[in-house]
C-alpha positions as CSV (number, residue, x, y, z in Angstrom):
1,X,-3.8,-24.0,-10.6
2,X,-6.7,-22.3,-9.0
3,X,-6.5,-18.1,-9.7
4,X,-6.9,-17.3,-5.5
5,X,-3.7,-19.9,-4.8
6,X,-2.0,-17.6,-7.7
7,X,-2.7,-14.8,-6.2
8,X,-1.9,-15.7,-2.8
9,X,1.9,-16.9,-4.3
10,X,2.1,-13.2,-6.1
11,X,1.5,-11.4,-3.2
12,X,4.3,-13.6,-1.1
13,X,6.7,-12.9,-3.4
14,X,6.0,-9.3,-3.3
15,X,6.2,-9.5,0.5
16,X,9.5,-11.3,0.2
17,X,11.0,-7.9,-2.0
18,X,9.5,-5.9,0.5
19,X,11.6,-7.7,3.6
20,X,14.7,-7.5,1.2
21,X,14.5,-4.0,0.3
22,X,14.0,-3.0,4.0
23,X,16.9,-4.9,4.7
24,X,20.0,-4.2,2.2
25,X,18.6,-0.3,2.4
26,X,18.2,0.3,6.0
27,X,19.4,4.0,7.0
28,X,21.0,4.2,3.9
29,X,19.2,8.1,2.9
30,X,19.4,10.3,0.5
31,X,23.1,9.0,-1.5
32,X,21.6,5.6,-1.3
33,X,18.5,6.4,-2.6
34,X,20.1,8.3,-5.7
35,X,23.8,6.4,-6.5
36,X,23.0,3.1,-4.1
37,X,25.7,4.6,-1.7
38,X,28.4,4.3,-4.8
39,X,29.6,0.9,-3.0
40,X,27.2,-1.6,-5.5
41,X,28.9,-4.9,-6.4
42,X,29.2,-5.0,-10.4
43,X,28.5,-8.3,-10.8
44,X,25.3,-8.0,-9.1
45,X,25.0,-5.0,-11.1
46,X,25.3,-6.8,-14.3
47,X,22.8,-9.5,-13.8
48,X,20.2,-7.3,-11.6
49,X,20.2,-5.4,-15.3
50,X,19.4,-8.0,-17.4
51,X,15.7,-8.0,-15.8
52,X,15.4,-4.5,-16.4
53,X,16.7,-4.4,-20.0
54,X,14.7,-6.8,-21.0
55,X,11.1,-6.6,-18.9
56,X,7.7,-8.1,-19.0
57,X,7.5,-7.2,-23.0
58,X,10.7,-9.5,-23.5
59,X,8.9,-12.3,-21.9
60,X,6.0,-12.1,-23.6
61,X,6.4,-10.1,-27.0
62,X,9.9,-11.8,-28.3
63,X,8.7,-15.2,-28.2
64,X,5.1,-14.3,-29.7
65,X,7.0,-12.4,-32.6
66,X,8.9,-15.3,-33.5
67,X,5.3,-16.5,-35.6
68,X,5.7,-13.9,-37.9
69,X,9.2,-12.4,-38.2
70,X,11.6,-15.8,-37.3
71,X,14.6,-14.9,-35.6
72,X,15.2,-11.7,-36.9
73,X,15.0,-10.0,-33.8
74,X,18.3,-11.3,-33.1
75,X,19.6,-8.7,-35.4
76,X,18.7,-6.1,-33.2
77,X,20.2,-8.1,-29.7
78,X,23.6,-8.2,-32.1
79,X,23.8,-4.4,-32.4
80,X,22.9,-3.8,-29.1
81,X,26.3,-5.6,-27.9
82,X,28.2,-2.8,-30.0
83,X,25.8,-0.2,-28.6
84,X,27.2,-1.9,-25.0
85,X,30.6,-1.7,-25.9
86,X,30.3,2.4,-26.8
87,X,28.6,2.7,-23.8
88,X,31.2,1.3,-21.8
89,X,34.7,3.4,-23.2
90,X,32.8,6.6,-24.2
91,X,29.9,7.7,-22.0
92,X,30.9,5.6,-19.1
93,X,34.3,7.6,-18.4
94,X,32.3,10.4,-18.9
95,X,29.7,10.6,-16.3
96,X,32.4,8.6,-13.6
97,X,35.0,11.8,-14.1
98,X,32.0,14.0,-12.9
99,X,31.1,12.2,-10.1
100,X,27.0,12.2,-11.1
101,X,24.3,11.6,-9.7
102,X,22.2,12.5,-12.8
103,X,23.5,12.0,-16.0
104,X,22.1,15.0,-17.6
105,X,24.2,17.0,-15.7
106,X,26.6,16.1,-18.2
107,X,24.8,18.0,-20.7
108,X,24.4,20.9,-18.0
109,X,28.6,21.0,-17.4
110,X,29.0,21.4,-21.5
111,X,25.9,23.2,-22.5
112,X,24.2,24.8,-19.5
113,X,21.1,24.5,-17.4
114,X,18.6,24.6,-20.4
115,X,20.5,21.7,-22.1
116,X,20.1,19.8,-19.2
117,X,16.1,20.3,-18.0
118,X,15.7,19.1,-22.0
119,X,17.4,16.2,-21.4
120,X,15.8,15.0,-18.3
121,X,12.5,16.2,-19.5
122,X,13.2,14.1,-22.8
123,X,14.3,11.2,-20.3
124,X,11.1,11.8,-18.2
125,X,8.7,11.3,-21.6
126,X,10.8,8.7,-22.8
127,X,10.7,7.1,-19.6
128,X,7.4,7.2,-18.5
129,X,5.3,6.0,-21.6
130,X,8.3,3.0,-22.3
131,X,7.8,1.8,-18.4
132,X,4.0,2.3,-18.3
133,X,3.8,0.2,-22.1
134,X,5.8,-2.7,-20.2
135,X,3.8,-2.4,-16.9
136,X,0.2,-3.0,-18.7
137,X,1.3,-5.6,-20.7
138,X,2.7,-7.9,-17.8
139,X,-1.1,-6.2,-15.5
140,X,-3.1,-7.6,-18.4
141,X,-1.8,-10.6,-18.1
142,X,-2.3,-10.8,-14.3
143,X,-6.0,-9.8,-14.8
144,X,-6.3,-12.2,-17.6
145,X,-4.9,-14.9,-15.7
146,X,-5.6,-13.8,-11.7
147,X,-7.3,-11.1,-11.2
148,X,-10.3,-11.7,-13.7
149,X,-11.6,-14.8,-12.5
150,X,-11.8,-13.5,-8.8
151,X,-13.3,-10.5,-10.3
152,X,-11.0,-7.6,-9.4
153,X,-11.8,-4.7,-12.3
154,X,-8.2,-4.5,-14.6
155,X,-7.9,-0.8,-12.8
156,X,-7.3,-1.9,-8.9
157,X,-5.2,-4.6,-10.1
158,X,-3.2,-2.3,-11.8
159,X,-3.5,0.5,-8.6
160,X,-2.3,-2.8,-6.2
161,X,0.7,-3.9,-8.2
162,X,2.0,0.1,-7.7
163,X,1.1,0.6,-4.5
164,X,3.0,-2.6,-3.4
165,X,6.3,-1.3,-5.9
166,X,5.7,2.1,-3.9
167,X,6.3,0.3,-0.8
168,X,9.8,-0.8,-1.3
169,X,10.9,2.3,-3.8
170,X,10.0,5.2,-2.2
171,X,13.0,5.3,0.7
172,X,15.2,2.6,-0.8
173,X,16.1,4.1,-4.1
174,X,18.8,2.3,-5.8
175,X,20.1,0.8,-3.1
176,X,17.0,-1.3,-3.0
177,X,16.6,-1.9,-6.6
178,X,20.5,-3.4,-6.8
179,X,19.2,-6.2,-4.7
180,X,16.2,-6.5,-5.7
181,X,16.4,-6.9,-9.5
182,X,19.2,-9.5,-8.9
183,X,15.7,-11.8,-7.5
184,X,13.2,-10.6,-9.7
185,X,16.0,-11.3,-12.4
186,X,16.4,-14.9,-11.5
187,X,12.8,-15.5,-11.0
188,X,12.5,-14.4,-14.6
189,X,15.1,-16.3,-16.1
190,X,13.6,-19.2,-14.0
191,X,10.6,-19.6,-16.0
192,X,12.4,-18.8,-19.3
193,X,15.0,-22.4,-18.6
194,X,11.9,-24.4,-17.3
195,X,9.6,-24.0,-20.1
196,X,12.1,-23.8,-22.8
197,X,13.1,-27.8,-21.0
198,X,9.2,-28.7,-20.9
199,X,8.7,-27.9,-24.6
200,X,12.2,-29.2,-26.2
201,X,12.2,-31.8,-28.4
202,X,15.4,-34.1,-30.0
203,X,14.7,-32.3,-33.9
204,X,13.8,-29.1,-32.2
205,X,16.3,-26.9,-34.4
206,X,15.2,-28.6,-37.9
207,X,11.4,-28.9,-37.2
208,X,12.0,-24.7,-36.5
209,X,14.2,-24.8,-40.3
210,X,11.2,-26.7,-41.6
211,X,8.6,-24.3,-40.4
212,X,10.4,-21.2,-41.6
213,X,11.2,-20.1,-38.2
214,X,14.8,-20.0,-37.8
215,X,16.0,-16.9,-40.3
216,X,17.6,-14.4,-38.7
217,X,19.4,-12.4,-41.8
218,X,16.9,-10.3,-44.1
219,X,18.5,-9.4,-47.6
220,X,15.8,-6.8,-48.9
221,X,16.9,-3.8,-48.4
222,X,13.2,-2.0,-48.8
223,X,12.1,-4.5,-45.9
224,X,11.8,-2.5,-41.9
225,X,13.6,-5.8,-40.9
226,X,16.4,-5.5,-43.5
227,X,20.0,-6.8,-41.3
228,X,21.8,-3.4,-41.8
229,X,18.8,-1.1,-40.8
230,X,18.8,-3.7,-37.5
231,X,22.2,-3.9,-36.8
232,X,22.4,-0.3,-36.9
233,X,19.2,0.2,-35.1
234,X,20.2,-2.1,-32.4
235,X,23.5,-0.3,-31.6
236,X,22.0,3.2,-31.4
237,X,18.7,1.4,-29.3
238,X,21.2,0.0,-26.8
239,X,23.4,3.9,-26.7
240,X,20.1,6.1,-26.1
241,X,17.5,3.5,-23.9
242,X,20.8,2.2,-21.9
243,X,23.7,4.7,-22.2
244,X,21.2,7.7,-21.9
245,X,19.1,6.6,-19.8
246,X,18.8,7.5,-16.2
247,X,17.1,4.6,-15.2
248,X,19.7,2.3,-16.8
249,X,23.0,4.3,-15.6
250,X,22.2,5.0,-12.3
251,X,22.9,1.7,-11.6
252,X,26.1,1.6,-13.1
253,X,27.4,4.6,-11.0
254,X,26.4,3.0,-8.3
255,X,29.6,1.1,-9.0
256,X,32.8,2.8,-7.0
257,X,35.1,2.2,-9.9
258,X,34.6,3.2,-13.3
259,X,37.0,-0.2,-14.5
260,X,34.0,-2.4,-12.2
261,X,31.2,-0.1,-14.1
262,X,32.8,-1.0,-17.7
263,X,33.2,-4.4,-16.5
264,X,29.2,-4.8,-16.1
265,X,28.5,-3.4,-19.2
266,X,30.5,-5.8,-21.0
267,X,29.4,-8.7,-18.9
268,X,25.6,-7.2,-19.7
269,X,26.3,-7.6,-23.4
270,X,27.0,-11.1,-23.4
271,X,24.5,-12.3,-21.6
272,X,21.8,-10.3,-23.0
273,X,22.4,-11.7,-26.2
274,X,22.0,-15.4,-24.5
275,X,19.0,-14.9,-22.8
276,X,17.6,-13.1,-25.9
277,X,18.6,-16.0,-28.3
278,X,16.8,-18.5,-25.3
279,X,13.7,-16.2,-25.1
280,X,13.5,-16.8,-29.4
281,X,14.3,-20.2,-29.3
282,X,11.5,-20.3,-26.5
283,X,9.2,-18.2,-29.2
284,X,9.8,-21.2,-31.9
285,X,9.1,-24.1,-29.2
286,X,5.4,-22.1,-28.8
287,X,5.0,-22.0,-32.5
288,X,5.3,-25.2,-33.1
289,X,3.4,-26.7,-30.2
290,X,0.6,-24.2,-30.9
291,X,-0.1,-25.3,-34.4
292,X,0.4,-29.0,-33.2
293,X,-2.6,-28.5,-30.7
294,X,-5.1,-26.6,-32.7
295,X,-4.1,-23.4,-30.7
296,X,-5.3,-19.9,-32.3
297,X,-3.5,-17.8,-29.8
298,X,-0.6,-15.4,-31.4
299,X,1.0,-12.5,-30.6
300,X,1.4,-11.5,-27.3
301,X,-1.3,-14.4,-25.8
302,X,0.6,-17.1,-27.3
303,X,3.1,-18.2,-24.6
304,X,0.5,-17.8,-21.3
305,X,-2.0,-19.3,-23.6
306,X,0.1,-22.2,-24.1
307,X,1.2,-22.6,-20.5
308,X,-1.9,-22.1,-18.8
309,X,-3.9,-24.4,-21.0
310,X,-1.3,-26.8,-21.6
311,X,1.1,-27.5,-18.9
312,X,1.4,-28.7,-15.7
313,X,-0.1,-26.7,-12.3
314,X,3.3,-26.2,-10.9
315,X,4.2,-24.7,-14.3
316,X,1.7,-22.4,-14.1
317,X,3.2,-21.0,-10.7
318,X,6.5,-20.7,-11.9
319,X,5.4,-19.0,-15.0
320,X,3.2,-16.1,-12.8
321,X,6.2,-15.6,-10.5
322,X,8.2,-14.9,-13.5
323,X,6.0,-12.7,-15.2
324,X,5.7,-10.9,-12.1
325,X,9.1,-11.1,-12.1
326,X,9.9,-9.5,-15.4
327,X,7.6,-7.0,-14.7
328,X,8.7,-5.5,-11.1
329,X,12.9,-4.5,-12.7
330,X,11.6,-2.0,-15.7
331,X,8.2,-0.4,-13.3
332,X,10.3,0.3,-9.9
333,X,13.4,1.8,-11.6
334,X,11.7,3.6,-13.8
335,X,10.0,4.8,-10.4
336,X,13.0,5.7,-8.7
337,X,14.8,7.6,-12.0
338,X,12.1,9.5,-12.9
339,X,12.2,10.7,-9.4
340,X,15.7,11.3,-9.2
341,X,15.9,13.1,-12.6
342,X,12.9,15.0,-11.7
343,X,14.6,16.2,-8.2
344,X,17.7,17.0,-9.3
345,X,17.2,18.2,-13.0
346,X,13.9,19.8,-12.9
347,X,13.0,20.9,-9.8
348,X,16.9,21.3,-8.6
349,X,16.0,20.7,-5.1
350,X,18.7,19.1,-2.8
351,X,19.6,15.1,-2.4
352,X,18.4,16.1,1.0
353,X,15.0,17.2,0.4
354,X,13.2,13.7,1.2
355,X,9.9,15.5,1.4
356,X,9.8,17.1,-2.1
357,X,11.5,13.5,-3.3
358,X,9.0,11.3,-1.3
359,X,5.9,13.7,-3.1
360,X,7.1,13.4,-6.6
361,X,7.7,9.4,-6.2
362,X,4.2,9.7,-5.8
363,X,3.0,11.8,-8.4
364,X,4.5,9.4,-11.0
365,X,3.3,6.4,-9.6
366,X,-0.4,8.0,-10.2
367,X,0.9,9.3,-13.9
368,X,1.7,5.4,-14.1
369,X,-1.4,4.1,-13.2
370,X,-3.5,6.7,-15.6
371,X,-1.4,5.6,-18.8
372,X,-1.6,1.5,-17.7
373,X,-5.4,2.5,-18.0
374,X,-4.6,4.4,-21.5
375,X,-2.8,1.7,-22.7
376,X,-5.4,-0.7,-21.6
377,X,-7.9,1.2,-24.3
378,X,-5.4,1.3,-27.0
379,X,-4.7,-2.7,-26.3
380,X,-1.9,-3.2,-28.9
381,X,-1.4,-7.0,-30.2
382,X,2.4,-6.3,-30.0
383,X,3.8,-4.4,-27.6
384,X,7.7,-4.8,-28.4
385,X,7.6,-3.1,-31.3
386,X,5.6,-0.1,-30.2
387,X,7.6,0.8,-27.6
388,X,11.0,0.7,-29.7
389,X,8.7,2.9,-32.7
390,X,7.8,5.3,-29.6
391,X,11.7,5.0,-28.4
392,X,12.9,6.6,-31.8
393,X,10.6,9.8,-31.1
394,X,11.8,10.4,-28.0
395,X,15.4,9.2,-27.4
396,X,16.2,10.6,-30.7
397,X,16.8,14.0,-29.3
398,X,18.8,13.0,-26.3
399,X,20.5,11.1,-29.0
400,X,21.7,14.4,-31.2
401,X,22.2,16.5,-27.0
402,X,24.9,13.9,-26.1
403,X,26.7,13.5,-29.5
404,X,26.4,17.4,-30.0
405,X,27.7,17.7,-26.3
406,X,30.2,15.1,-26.8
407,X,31.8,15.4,-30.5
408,X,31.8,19.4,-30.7
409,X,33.2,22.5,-29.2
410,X,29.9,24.5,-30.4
411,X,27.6,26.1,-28.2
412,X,24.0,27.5,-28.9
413,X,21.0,29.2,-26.7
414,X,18.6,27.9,-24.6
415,X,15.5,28.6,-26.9
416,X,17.4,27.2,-30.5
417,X,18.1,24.3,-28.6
418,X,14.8,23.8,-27.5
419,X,13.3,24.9,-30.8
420,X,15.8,21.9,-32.6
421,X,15.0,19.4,-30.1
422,X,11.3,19.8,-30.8
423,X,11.8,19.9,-34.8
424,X,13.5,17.3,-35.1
425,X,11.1,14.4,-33.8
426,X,8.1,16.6,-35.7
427,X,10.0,16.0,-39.4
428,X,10.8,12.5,-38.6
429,X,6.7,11.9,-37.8
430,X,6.2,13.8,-41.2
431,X,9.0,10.9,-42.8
432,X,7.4,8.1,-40.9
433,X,3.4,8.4,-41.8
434,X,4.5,9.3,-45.7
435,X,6.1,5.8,-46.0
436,X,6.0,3.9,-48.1
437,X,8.3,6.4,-49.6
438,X,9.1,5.0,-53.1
439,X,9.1,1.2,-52.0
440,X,11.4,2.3,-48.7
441,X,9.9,1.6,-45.2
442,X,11.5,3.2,-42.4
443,X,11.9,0.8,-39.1
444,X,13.4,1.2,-35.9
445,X,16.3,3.2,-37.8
446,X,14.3,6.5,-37.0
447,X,16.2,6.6,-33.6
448,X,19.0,7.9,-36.0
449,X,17.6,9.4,-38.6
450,X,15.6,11.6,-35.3
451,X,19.3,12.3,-33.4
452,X,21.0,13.1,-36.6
453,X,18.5,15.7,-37.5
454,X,18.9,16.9,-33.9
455,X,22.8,17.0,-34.1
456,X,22.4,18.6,-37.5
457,X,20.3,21.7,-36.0
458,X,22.3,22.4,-33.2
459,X,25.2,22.0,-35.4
460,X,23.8,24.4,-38.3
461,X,22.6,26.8,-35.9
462,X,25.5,27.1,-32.8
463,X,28.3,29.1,-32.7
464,X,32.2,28.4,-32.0
């Protein structure tokens, strides 16, 4: 399919959010913009959730990993349905008793206003370099794909795709986002069932066996992929990027009920680990057709490599739509979090103040656009992984706040906590570039090993 007919169906679709958000947020101000009006269905919830978990890196970085490491990201999908669980009957009843807006408030209720700015600042790192590593992997492929070919430079491609998720962020809020991530959600798992169908075959599962594909379990325990280190990984990955995570939560409190918000979470877990085991299986069907066809492509290029050269025109539409699809859930909630954190945890202005609100929407979306260009430079092969490396550094700390906040009775000053909170990831960067230590290589557990070094400072240096 021609890149201008492309192009013309991407900017449709994003005309078609655009009419929905008006819609489903109309006069709905500054408690719909922040909690969705607390009157969100949870099952929409739920499945609106799954596109944001799993963004634009999902689609294209889980099945190009499955070349090189099998199935083994499964391990981590497993431990994120415990992570789910702890989510759901610990931090859940939590933030519902306190009747939040922002969940770092929490933090602010048990260990005062400094405790709380850290959090949400930690949040608004975390946040910002995670959504901006998602967004410039799904722009690149647009440019590769679209935007190239009609000769539109990568940086006002990039610019357009904000400007348009400015459009229906900046009054909406959550309320919006609800409604729209249930769409872009479907789109995405759209392309997912259509081109796993296209490229299924009757031996599929023992040609994958044959070709070394399918392992899941890793028995060494020196390896970064070793099934403990995962497992474990997984769980605390799911606690700090969902549990601890403004973007993420402020979704569930949109919920009335807290029994409805636990009821998401749950529902969440289950089918996050279907549609990750379907976006693997999808991973193995591109393996094995690439080296079939000749196909050098790996990595990251490997599945739009495969369906743009390879399958049918109207395949080629679907998959666009749902790579515009994945991206759109993790780039405009990130949007309207940051904002809301920002606002309320930062700044402290009122839920009233639309002007200071409307300005600091803004101001991220151009923060957005200068990293997608910073990203663009760096041009990682595999995305997926760097953002979980770059989520240990900096949910780590929120880690070690919540579980100090949560688990103790201790209290501490403003400038030890900071002092710990900075520490902490700085000794886990002096762990992580000494490796191999002894034959050990550290993995995606430095999430905990960074929060347990932060609850260990606060701990050591608090008092009762």
């Amino acid at each position: 399919m021609s890149p201008a007919l492309l192009l013309i169906g991407v900017l449709t679709y994003f005309g078609l959010l655009l009419v929905l958000a008006r819609c489903v947020s109309h006069g709905s101000g500054a408690e719909g913009f922040y909690v969705g009006g607390r009157e969100s269905p949870w099952p929409v919830v739920a499945f609106g959730m799954i596109g944001t978990s799993l963004s634009g890196v999902t689609f294209i970085s889980v099945p190009g990993s499955v070349a090189t490491s099998g199935f083994t990201y499964l391990q981590i999908a497993l431990g994120q349905v415990v992570g789910y669980v702890v989510i759901a009957f610990l931090l859940l009843p939590a933030f519902h008793r306190l009747g939040l807006a922002s969940i770092y408030g929490f933090l602010g209720e048990r260990l005062g206003p400094a405790a709380q700015r850290l959090g949400s600042a930690f949040f608004v790192l975390s946040r910002t370099l995670g959504a901006t590593a998602r967004l410039y992997l799904v722009v690149q492929v647009l440019h590769t794909l679209i935007l190239a070919p009609l000769g539109v430079p990568f940086a006002v491609g990039a610019a357009v795709v904000l400007a348009m998720i400015l459009l229906y962020t900046v009054d909406g809020g959550v309320k919006a986002l609800v409604w729209t991530d249930t769409l872009q959600t479907a789109g995405m798992l759209t392309g997912l069932v259509v081109c796993v169908v296209l490229l299924w075959r009757v031996d599929a599962f023992a040609q994958l066996d044959a070709a070394g594909l399918s392992h899941v379990w890793v028995g060494d325990p020196l390896s970064r992929d070793f099934s403990a280190k995962a497992l474990l990984a997984g769980m605390f990955i799911a606690i700090a990027m969902t549990g601890l995570d403004q973007e993420m939560m402020q979704k569930s409190l949109s919920v009335k009920r807290l029994r409805d918000s636990q009821k998401n979470l749950l529902v969440l877990a289950v089918l996050m680990l279907v549609v990750v085991g379907a976006f693997l299986l999808l991973g193995g069907l591109l393996t094995l057709f690439a080296r079939e066809h000749g196909l050098a492509a790996a990595g990251d290029t490997l599945f739009p490599a495969v369906v743009m050269q390879h399958l049918p025109a109207w395949v080629q539409a679907v998959f666009v739509l749902a790579l515009v699809s994945a991206l759109l859930p993790s780039a405009d909630g990130a949007l309207t979090a940051l904002t809301a954190s920002t606002c309320l945890d930062l700044l402290r202005v009122g839920k009233d103040d639309t002007r200071t609100r409307r300005r600091v929407h803004l101001g991220f979306a151009v923060v957005f656009l200068a990293l997608v260009l910073g990203f663009k430079a760096l041009d990682n092969a595999s995305m997926i992984y760097l953002i979980l490396k770059l989520a240990g550094y900096t949910y780590g700390p929120l880690l070690g706040l919540f579980a100090f906040a949560l688990f103790t009775p201790r209290a501490l000053s403003g400038r030890l906590l900071v002092a710990v909170c900075i520490a902490a990831p700085l000794l886990c960067a002096v762990l992580d570039f000494g490796q191999p230590w002894r034959g050990y290589q550290i993995g995606l557990e430095l999430l905990l090993l960074n929060g347990a070094l932060t609850w260990g400072g606060l701990w050591l240096l608090s008092r009762r």
